[in-house]
N, C-alpha and C positions, 0 to 999 in steps of 0.2 A: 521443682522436682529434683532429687537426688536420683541418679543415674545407678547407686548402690544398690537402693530401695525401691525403684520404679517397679510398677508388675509390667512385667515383659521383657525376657531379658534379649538381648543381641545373640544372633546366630550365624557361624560362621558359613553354615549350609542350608538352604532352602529342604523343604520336604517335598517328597516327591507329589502332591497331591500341587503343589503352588504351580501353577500350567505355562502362565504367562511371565515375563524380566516382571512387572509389573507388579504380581503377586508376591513373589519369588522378594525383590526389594521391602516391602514391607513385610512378611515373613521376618526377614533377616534383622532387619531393623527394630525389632521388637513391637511392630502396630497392630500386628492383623494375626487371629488366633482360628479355626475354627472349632465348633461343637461340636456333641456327638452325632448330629444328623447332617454334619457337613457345612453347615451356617456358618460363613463368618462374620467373627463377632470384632472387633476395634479397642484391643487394647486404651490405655492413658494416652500416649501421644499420638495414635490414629484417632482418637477421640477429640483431641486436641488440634488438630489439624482439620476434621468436621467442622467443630465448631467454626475454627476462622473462616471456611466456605462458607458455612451457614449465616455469619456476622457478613462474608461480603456483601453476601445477595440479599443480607436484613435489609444492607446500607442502601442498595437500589431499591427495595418497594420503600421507602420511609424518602427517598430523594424524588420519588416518583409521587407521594402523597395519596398512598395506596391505605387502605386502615382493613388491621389485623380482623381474622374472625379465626376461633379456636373449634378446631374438629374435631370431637375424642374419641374419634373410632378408625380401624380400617375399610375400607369400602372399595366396592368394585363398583361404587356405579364414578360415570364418567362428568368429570368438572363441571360441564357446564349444566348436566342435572342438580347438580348439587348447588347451584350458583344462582340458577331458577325456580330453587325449592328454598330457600333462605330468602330470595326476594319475593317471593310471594305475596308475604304477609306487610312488606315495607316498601313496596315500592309502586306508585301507581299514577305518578303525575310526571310529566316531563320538569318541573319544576327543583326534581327529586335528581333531576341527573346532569352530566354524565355523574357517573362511579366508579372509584376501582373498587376492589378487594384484595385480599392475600393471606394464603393461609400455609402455614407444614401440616399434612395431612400424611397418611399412611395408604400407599394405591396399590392396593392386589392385584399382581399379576398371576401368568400364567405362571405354576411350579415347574423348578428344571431340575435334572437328578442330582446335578451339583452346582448349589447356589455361589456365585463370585459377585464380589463389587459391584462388576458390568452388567447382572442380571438377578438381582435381589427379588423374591418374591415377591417384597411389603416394601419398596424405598421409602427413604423419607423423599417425600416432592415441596418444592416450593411454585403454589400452585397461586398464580394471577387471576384475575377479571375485570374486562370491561363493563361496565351493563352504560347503555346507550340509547337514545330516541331512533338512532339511524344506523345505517351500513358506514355511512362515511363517518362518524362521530364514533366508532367501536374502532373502527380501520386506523382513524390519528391514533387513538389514544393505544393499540395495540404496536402501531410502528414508534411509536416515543419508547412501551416499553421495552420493546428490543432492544432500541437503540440502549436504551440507559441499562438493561440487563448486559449488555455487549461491552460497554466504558467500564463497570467495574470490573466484568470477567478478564478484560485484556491487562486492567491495575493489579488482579491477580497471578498474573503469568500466563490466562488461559484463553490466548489467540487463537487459537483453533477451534475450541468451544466457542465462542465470541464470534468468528466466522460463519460456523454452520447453525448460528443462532439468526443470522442476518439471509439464510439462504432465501428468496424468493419463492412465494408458492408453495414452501413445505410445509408440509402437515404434520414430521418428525424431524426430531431434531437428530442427527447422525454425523458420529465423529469418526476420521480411519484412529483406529489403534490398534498395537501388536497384539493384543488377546485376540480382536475381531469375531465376532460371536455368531456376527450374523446377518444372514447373505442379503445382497441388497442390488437396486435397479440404481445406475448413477448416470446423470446426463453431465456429458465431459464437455458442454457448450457454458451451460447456468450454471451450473450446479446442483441441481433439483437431484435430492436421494431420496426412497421408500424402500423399505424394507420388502427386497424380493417377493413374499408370498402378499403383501397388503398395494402393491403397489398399483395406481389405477390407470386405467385404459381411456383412452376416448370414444368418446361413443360415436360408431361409424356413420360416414354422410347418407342423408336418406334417400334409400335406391327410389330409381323415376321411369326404369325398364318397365314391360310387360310384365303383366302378374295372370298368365293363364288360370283357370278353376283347377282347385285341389283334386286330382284323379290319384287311386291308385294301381299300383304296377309289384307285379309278381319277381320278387330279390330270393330266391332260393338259397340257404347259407349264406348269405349277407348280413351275418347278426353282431360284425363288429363294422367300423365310422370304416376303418382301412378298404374291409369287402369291398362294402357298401356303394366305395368314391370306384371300388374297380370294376365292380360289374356292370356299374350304369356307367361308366366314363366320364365323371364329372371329379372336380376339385371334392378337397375334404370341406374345401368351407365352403360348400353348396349344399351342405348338410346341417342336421340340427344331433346335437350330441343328448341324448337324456340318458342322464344321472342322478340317483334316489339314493336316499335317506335320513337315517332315524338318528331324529333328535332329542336326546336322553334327556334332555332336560324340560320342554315342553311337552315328552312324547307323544310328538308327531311325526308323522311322512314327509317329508321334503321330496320333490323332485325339481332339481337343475335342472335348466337348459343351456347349452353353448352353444358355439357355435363350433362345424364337426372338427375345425383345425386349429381350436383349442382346449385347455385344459379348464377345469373348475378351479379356483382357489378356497378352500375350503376357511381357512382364514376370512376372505373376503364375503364368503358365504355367511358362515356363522355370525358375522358381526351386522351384516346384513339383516339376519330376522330376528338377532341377537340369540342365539341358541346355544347351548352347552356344548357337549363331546357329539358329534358328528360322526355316526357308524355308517358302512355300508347297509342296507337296507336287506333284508332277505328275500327271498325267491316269493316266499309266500308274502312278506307285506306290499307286493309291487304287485303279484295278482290281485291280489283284495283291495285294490284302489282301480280295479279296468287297466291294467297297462299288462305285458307281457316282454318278459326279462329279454333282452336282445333285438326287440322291434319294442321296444316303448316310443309312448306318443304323447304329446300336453294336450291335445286332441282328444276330447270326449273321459277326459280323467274326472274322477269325484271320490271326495276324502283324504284331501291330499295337497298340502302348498305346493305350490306352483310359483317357482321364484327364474325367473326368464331376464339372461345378459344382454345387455345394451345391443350386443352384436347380433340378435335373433330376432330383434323389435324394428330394423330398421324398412322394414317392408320388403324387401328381398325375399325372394321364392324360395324356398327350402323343402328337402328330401327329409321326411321325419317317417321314424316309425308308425305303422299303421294299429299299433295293437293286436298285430293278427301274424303268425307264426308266419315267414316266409313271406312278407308284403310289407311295404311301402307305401306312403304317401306323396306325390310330387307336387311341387309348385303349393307349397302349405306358407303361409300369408300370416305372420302374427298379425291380430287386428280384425282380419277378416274371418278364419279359420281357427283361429284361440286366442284364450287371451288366459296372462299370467297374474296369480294372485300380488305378485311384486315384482316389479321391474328395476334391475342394479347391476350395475358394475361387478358382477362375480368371475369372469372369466381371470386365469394366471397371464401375469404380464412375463414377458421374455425378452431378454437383450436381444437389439436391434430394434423395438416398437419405440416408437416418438415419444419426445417427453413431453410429456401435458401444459410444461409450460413457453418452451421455446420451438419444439419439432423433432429437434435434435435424433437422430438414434443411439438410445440407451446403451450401457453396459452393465454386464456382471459385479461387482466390487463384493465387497466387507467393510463391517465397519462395528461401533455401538449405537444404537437407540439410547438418548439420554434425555428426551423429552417431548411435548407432544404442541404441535399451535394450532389453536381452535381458529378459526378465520368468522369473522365478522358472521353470523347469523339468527335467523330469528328466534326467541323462543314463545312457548304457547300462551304465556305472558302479555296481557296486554295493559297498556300504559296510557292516561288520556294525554294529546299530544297540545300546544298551541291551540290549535284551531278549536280544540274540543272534541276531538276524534280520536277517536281508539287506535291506537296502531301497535302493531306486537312491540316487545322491549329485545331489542340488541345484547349479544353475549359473545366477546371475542376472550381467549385467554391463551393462556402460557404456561406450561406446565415442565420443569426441570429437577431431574432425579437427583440427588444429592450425592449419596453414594458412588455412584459412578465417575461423577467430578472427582472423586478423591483418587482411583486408579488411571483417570487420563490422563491426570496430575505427575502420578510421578510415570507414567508411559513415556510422556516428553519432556521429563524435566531428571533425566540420568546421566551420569556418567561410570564409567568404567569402575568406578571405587563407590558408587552408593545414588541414592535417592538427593538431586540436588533442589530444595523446593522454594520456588517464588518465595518474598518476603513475606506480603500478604497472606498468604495460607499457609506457612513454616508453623507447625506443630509448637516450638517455641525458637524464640530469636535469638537467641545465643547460649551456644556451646560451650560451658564454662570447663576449663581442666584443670586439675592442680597435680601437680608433680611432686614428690618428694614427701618423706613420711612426718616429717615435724610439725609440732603444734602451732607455729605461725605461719606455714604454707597454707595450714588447713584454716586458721582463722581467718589469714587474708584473703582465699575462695570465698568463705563465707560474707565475708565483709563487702566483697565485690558486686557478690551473686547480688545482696539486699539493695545495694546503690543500683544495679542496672536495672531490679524490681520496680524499687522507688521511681527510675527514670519513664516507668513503663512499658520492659521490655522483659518479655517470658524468656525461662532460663532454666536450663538444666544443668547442675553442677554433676560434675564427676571426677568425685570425691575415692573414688575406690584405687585399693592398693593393689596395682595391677600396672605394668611396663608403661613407657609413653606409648612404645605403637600399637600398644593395645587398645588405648586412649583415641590414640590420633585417629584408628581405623575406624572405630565405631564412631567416633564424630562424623568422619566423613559420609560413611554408612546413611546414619540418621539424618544428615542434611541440613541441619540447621544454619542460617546464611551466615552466621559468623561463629569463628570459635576463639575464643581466647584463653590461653596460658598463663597460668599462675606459679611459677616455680621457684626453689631456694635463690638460685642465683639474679633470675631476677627481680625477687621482692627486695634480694639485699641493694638494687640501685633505683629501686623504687620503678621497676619497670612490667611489662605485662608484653606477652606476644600475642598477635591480635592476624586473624586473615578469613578473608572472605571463602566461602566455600566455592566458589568459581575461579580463585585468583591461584597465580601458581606459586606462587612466594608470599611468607610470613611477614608482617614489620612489629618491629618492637617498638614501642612508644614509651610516654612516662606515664605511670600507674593512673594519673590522676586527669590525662586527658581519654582516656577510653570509653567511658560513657557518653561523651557530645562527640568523639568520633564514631559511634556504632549506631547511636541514637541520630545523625547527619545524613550516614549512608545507607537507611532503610528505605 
């Protein structure tokens, strides 16, 4: 690449739309461009810089003896659907297994009003699978490939991805970076992160108290959890919270249940009966299923899901609305006195609740979402096993955004003068400059740039007639791990100046060892 002619030119100012250092460096840098609906789109050397991410983590499923399968759509349905709909048709004897998989797919997420790096509609993902006879045969073959996703990311510069790749127990992969998009549950023991509004609860021990008969008892203006816990003199979470609505995309009635001294996570909802955009529910769709807005009850309801949290099922007595303007019901007994068409984990988790995986109490934090870990389970797949018995087929996987690697990348990898980027994922590996306007400065760039190709090392010359600090800056800028000099006075002793983009000082060498010293120290 010639630095004259590259599309993307260097800018000495970010725009004001680039939010994060992170955007803002690649802006400047000539990588990262947006469209007119605000997309950004990856210049030639942001492109360039993909690719080597995308070539590291080829290196891990191919080291892993993983074998490719090509998806030419985007999709919103979830990996390991996708991983049980291709095995289908090929897979049915233990004989047949274990397997991996791995593919670059295109994963639709949720639309945000301003798409970045860290939250791309469509990412590209490099998307894994186990397929397995067992729990523990998906469980090896899923901690190998962390393990060995983790050795190259850290060959790349990227320890911290490679860390929170290794977290225990996670179901998301989440890195801190200075953009931080988005809010999160962090247990400061393990490590265990989730994403604030997905993140899950445990489900409480089973009460072994009295369970008096359901009566009810006259709560005059008691029509919100706060009255409610006042006028009878009891706690909020002696109460049962119901909360309804309409789901545009099945349309149907939803009615939650919590518990009174918690919140619904609508998040945790929706994914739950898998439903679209999630409305409040109207006055009128909540009479027309037997409930009544303010005293609603899961009690005697019809035409209508019934999705009831962990925390409402554990046989504890609870204060629910009675369906009847001004009354209550007490000592209401899921199990006994109703029961829910889906029983889950919906209720919001909040700093201070124990981490599901060590106890710990949680924290607030920030951070990114950059990938998802399926953990060992069954799918509706069944497999004849050994014996000759049918047993479901195991699916554990791995799922890592691509794009966002590329902003956590230069997140941690700055200095003060520019974007400094690991060798492994450096957009190209040397910075060629030539100084001075004459026809042998310029042919001997050229001559260099072809020798350090030939050695197999990517190279951008910049050639353009334009100051050295204008030169020297946008080197620095772009980050390429080496940059060398080509100028009048030192071609006339056959010399070249050569320095690391991390080192504070230049050396000058002889023209004709700089190739096995740049090709030595990557």
């Amino acid at each position: 690449m010639h630095l004259a002619t590259l599309f993307g030119r260097t800018l000495r100012q970010a725009p004001a739309e680039a939010a994060s250092l992170a955007e803002q460096l690649l802006w400047r840098a000539g990588m990262i461009r947006s469209l007119s609906d605000g997309a950004p789109a990856l210049l030639p050397l942001g492109s360039a810089a993909l690719r080597r991410l995308a070539a590291l983590l080829t290196t891990a499923m191919h080291e892993l003896g993983a074998q490719e399968v090509s998806l030419p759509t985007t999709t919103t349905e979830p990996w390991p659907a996708t991983v049980a709909a291709l095995a289908r048709r090929d897979i049915d004897s233990y004989r047949q297994l274990p397997q991996t998989i791995w593919s670059w797919r295109r994963r639709k997420q949720q639309a945000r009003n301003r798409a970045t790096l860290l939250d791309l509609p469509t990412p590209t993902t490099l998307s894994w699978a186990a397929l397995a006879l067992d729990a523990t045969q998906a469980h090896n073959l899923l901690a190998a490939a962390r393990d060995r996703l983790s050795t190259v990311l850290r060959h790349g510069g990227l320890d911290h991805i490679a860390a929170a790749l290794l977290v225990g127990g996670t179901a998301t992969v989440i890195v801190n970076c200075q953009a931080a998009p988005l809010a999160t549950l962090d247990c400061p023991a393990c490590g265990w992160r989730a994403p604030l509004e997905l993140a899950p609860l445990a489900a409480p021990p089973p009460y072994s108290g009295p369970t008096p008969a359901m009566s009810l008892v006259e709560t005059p203006g008691a029509n919100t959890i706060a009255a409610l816990a006042e006028y009878l003199g009891i706690p909020t979470a002696a109460t049962a919270k119901a909360l309804f609505f309409y789901d545009s995309r099945a349309q149907r009635l939803v009615f939650a249940v919590v518990r009174g001294d918690r919140e619904a996570s609508l998040a945790k909802l929706a994914t739950a009966i898998n439903a679209g955009e999630l409305i409040p529910a109207s006055e009128e769709q909540i009479r027309a299923c037997g409930a009544t807005p303010g005293y609603a009850s899961p009690v005697g309801l019809r035409d209508v899901l019934v999705v009831a949290d962990l925390s409402v099922t554990n046989g504890a007595p609870l204060v629910a609305g009675a369906n009847r303007p001004g009354y209550h019901l007490r000592d209401v007994v899921y199990g006994r006195d109703w029961q829910a068409t889906l029983v889950a984990d919906i209720a919001q988790a909040e700093a201070g609740d124990p981490c599901p995986c060590c106890g710990t109490a949680r924290s607030e934090g920030r951070g990114a979402m950059i990938g998802i870990i399926t953990p060992p389970q069954p799918a509706e797949l069944l497999v004849q096993a050994a014996d000759g018995q049918n047993r479901p087929l195991y699916i554990a996987g791995i799922e890592l955004d691509l794009e966002p690697l590329l902003h956590l990348a230069v997140d941690r990898h700055h200095d003060e003068r520019g974007i400094v980027w690991p060798a492994a994922i450096a957009p190209v590996d040397v910075h060629l400059v030539t100084l001075g306007r004459g026809e042998a400065v310029a042919a001997a760039g050229q001559a260099l740039a072809a020798e350090l190709r030939a050695a197999g090392l990517a190279v951008l010359l910049d050639d353009r007639d334009e100051r050295a600090g204008v030169k020297f800056n946008d080197a620095d800028l772009i980050g390429a791990p080496w940059r060398v000099v080509v100028s009048e006075k030192l071609l006339a002793a056959e010399q070249v100046e050569v320095r690391r983009r991390t080192a504070a000082q230049a050396t000058i060498m002889a023209r004709a060892e700089v190739v096995g010293h740049v090709r030595s120290g990557r």
